[in-house]
C-alpha positions as a printed Julia matrix, in Angstrom:
435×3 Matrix{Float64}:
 114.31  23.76  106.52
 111.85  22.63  103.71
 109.85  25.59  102.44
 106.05  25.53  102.83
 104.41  24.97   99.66
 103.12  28.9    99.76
 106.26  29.97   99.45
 107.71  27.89   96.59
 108.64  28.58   93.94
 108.79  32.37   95.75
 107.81  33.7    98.82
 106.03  36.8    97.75
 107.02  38.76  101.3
 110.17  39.26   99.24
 108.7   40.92   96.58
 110.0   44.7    95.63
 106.61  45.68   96.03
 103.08  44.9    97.81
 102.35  41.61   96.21
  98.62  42.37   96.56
  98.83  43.99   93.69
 100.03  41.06   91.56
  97.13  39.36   93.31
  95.17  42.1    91.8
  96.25  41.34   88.49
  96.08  37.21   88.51
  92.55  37.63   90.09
  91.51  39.6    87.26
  92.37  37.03   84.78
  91.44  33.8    86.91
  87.62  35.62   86.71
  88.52  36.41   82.94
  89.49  32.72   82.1
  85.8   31.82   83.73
  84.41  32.96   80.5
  83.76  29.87   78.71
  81.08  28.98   81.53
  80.13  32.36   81.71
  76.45  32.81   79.83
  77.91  35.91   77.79
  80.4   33.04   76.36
  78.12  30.47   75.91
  75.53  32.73   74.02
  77.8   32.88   70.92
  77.44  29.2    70.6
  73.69  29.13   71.03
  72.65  29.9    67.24
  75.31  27.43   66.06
  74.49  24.7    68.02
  70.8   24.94   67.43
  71.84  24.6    63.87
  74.59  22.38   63.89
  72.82  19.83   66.55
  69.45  19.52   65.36
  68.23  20.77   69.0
  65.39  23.29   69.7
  65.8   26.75   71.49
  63.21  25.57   74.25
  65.28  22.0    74.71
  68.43  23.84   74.93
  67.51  26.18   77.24
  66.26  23.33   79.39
  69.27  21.45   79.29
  71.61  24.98   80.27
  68.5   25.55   83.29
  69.05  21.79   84.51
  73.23  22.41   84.52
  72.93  25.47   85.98
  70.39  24.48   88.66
  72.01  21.33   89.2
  75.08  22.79   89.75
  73.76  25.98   92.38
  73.6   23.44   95.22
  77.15  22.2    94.84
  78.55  26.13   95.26
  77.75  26.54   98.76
  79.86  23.23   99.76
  82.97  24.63   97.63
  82.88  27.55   99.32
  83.46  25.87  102.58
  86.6   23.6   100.88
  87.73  27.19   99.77
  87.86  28.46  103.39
  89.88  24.99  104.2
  92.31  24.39  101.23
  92.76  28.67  100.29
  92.58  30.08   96.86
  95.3   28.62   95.02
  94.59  25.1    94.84
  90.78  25.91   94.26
  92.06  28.01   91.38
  94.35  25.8    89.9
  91.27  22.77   89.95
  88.17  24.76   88.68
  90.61  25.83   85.32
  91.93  22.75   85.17
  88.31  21.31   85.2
  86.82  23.87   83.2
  89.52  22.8    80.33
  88.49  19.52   80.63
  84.64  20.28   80.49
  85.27  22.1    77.36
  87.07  19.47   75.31
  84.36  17.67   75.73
  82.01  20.01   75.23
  83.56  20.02   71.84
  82.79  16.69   71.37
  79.57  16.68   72.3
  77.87  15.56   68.56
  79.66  12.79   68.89
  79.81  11.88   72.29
  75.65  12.0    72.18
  75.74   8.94   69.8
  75.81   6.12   71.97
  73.19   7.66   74.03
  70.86   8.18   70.61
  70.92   4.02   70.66
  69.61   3.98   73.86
  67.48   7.15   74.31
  65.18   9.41   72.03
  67.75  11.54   70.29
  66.21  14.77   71.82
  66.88  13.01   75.5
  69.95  11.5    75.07
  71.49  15.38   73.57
  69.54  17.35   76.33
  70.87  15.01   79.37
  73.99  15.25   77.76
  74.24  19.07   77.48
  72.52  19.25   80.9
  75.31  17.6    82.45
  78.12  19.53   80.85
  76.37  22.62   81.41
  76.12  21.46   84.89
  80.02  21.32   85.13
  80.66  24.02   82.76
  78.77  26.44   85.08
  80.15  24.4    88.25
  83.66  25.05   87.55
  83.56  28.67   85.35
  80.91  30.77   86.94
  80.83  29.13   89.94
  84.42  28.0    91.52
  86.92  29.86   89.14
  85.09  33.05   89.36
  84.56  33.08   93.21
  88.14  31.91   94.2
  89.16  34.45   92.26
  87.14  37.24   93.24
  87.66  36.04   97.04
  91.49  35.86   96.91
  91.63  39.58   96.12
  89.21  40.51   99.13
  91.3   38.51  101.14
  94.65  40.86  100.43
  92.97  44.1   100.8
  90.88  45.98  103.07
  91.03  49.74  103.2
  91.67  49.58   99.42
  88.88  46.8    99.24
  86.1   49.06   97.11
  89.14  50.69   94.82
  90.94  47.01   94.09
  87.07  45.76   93.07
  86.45  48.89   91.07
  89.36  47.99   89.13
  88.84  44.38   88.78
  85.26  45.03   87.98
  86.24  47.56   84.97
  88.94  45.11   84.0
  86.24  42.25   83.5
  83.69  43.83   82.22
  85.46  45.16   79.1
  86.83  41.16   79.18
  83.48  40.21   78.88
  82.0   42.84   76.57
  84.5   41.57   74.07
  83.75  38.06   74.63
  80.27  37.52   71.93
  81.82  38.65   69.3
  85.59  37.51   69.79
  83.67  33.83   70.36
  81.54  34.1    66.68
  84.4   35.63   65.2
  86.62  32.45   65.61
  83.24  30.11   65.17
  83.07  32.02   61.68
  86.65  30.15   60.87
  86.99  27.31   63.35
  83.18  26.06   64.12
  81.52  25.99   67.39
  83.79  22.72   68.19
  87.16  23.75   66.82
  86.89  27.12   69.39
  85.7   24.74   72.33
  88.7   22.72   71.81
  90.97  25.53   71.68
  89.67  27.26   73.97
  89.89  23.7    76.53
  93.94  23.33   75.56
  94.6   26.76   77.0
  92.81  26.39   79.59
  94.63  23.23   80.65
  98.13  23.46   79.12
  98.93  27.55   79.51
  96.28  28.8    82.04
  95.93  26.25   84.94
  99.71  26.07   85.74
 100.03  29.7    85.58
  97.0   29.83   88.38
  98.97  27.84   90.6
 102.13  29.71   89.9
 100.95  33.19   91.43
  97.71  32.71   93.18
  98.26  33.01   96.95
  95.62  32.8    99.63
  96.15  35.43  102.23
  98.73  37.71  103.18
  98.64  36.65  106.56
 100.48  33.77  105.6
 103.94  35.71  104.7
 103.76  37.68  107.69
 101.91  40.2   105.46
  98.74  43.01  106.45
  96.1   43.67  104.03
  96.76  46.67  101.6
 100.58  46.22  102.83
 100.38  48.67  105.15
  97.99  49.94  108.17
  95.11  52.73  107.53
  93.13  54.94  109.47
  89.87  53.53  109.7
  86.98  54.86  107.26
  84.34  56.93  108.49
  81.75  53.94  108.37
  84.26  51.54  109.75
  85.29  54.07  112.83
  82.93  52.47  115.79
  83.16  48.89  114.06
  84.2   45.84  116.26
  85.13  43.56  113.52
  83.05  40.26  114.2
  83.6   37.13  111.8
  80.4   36.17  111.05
  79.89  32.63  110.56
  77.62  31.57  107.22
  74.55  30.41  109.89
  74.98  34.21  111.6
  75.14  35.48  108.49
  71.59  33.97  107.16
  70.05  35.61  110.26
  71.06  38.94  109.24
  68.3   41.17  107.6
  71.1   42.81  105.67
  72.11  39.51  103.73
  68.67  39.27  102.06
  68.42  42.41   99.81
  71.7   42.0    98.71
  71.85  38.22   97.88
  68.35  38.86   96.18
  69.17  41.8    94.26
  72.45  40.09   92.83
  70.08  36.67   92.06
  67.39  39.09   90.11
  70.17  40.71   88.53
  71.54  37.44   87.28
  68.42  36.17   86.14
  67.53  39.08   83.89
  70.52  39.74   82.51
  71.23  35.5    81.9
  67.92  35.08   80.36
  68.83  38.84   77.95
  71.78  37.8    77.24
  70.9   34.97   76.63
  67.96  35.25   73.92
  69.75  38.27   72.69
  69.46  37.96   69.21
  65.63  37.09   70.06
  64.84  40.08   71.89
  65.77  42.45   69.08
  64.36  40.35   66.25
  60.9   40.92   68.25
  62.06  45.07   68.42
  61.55  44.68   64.62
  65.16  45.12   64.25
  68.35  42.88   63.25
  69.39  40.26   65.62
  72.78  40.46   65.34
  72.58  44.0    66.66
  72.32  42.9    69.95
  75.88  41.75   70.72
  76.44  45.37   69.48
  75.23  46.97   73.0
  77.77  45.24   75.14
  80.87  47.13   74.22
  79.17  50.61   74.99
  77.1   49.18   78.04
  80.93  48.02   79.26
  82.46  51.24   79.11
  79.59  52.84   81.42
  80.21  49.68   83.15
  83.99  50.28   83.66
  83.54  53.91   84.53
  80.65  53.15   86.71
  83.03  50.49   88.85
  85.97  52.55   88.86
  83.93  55.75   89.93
  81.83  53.41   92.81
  84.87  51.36   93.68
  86.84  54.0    95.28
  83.6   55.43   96.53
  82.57  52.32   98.17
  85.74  52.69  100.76
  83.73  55.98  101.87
  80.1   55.4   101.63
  78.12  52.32  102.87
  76.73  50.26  100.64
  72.89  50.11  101.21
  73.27  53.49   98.77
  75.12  52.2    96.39
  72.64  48.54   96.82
  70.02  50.97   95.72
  71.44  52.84   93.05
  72.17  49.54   91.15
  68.21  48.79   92.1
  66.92  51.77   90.09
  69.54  50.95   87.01
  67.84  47.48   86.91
  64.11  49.13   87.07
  65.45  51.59   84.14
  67.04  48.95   82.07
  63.87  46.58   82.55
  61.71  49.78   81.09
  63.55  50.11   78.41
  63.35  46.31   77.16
  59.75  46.64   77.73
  60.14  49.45   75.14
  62.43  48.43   72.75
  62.46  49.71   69.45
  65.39  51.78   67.86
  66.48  54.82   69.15
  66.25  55.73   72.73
  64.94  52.16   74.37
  68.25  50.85   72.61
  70.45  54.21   74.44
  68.44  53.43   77.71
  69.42  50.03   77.83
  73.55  50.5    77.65
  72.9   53.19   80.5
  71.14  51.62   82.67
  72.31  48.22   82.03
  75.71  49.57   82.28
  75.21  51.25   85.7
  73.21  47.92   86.85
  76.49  45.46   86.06
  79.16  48.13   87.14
  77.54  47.73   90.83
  77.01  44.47   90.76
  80.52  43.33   90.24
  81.74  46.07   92.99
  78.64  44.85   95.51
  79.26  41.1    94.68
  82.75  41.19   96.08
  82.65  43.92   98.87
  79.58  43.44  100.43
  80.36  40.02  102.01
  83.45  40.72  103.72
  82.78  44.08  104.65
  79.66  43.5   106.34
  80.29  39.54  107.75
  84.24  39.43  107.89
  86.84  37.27  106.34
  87.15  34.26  108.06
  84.15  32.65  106.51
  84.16  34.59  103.36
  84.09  31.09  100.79
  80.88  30.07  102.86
  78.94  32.93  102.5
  79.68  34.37   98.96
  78.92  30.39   98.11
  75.53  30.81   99.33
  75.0   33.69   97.74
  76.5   32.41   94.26
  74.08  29.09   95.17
  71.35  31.94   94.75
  72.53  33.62   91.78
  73.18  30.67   90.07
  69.71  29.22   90.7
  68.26  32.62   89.51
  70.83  32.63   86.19
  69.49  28.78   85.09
  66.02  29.56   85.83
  66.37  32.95   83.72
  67.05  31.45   80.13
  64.14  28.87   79.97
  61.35  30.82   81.9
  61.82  33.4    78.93
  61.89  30.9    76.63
  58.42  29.4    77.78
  56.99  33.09   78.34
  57.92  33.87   74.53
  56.39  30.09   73.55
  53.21  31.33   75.57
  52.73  34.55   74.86
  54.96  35.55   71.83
  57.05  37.86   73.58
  59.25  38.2    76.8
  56.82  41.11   78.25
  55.4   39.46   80.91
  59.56  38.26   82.04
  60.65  41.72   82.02
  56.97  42.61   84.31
  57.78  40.29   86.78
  61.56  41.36   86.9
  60.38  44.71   87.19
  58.08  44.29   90.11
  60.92  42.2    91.76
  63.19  45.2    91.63
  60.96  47.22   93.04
  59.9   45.41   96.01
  64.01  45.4    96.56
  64.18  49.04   96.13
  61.98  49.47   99.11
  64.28  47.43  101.5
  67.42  48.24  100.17
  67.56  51.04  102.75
  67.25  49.19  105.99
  70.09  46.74  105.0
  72.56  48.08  106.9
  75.68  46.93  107.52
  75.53  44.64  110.65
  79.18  45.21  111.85
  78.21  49.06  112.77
  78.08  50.18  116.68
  79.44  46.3   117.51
């Protein structure tokens, strides 16, 4: 008999060993390879392109809000095609896209010159960049990152907080590294030699490695999530597991704090990361300090998600919703604050305990509290939200700072956000409880 496509070129049922593991591992670098549309990878190119392109901070921070935004509303729909066509095709297509969105990102100064015949020169670059940003953030943050994240959910489920805990650590120190790794090879290749680099790998080494290994579900082999049957948790002991569909899951109080606390999150730490170099020239201090606090804020960040990921299989998640809601109130104090000294220390603790939950609660919460079945649908919607909330983040602190000659009254606003989610976190309980 022909062998199903799943199976070739090996049928991972045969594998010496739970291959949910290896999904582990490939889901940790499909999210890893999302970093070129990821705004900590695109914030080492900021400065040089500013330079290099003749374009101002406000006008590029337009044209990254308009790709972003633009590119929120498409999320939602590939979450459905994920539920339909699984995880390995959708990986294989968002790296192969995000390659291809990268090459010609590196192209973009000359690319723009047709449209400067046609259009003002500050138009024709900022609908350029709008629409690359627009598929830059499409495929990276959007597709590679959630197929990836998914896929893993998918092969566990008593080991569901500990396989995020570790995935989460894993990224974030990915990530931490990524601002200065970035202007490190911009310091020898330029902004367009590491774009083009960075777009061959992606297509040549990366993509055909995604389809390689990724797999969709266990199910599919014959295979159980985990590889083996547990004893229910102490939350999950009187649950009747219901598979929520993405319209059920909308009517569910317990969706909102979440998704909004993940989109708030997104925004602040977007439009920070962002205007990084900003932010401490305005704390009187040297901009190019700021990519120093990511490597310290990852390591909280790693210990935070490996501490909370195995806790999250025990506790239920409102708590741990509301612990990440305080970090962000903290860290949002502190930039209100910042000079050097403690402001700076407040900042990689807070901030550090802030992303460590959000990577755990961005890829438990969903299939814990609404099920599996339509797992793409709803973590779409609730990337459609974060994404809005990231492209929104960059420019409205960029017009704040035009207006007012500082991001104060951003961070305010954040902070009053927070706290307004800090009162509900507690009543968002998980809906799946005394079905």
């Amino acid at each position: 008999m022909k062998k199903p496509f799943a199976q070739i070129p090996f049928n991972p049922a045969k594998c010496p060993f739970f291959y949910g593991w290896f999904i582990l591992f490939w889901g940790i670098i499909g999210i890893l390879l999302s970093v070129p549309g990821q705004t900590t990878g695109v914030s080492a190119f900021i400065e040089p392109l500013i330079e290099d392109l003749g374009i101002g901070r406000f006008e590029l921070s337009v044209a990254y809000m308009i790709g972003t935004f633009s590119s929120s509303f498409l999320l939602t729909p590939a979450g459905k095609l994920f539920d339909r066509i699984g995880a390995r095709w959708m990986g294989f297509g968002s790296c192969l896209a995000l390659g291809f969105v990268v090459l010609l990102l590196s192209q973009v100064d000359h690319l723009v010159q047709p449209l400067e015949k046609i259009l003002p020169e500050q138009i024709g670059l900022v609908s350029l960049l709008a629409f690359l940003f627009l598929l830059l953030r499409l495929s990276g943050q959007g597709i590679l990152t959630m197929s990836s994240r998914n896929m893993v959910m998918k092969w566990f489920d008593h080991h569901r907080g500990l396989t995020s805990g570790i995935s989460g650590a894993a990224v974030t120190f990915g990530f931490s590294l990524t601002p200065s790794f970035f202007s490190g090879i911009i310091d020898h290749r330029g902004w367009s030699g590491t774009w083009f680099i960075l777009g061959l790998l992606l297509i040549i080494v990366f993509a055909p490695l995604l389809l390689l290994f990724f797999r969709d579900t266990p199910e599919t082999f014959g295979l159980i999530p985990d590889g083996k049957r547990h004893a229910p948790s102490h939350e999950e002991s009187t649950i009747f597991r219901k598979q929520f569909t993405l319209p059920e899951a909308r009517r569910s109080f317990a969706f909102w704090p979440f998704a909004m606390a993940m989109a708030l999150q997104a925004l602040v730490i977007t439009a920070v990361t962002f205007h990084i170099e900003s932010v401490f020239e305005l704390g009187h201090m040297d901009g190019a300090k700021g990519f120093s606090i990511f490597p310290p804020m990852a390591y909280i960040s790693i210990a935070v998600s490996l501490f909370c990921g195995w806790l999250g299989d025990r506790a239920e998640l409102r708590w741990l919703l509301l612990t990440m809601l305080m970090a962000m109130a903290g860290n949002l104090i502190a930039l209100l604050n910042l000079h050097e000294g403690g402001p700076i220390y407040a900042m990689i603790v807070f901030g550090g305990i802030a992303n460590g939950l959000f990577g755990l609660l961005m890829s438990v919460t969903w299939p814990r509290y609404f099920g599996r079945d339509h797992l793409g649908a709803i973590s779409g919607l609730c990337m459609t939200f974060m994404v809005i909330a990231s492209s929104i983040g960059p420019v409205l602190y960029s017009q704040i700072l035009k207006m007012t000659g500082s991001y104060d009254a951003g961070f305010i606003l954040g902070l009053a956000g927070t706290l307004i989610l800090i009162i509900c976190a507690p009543f968002a309980k998980n809906p799946q409880k005394k079905r």
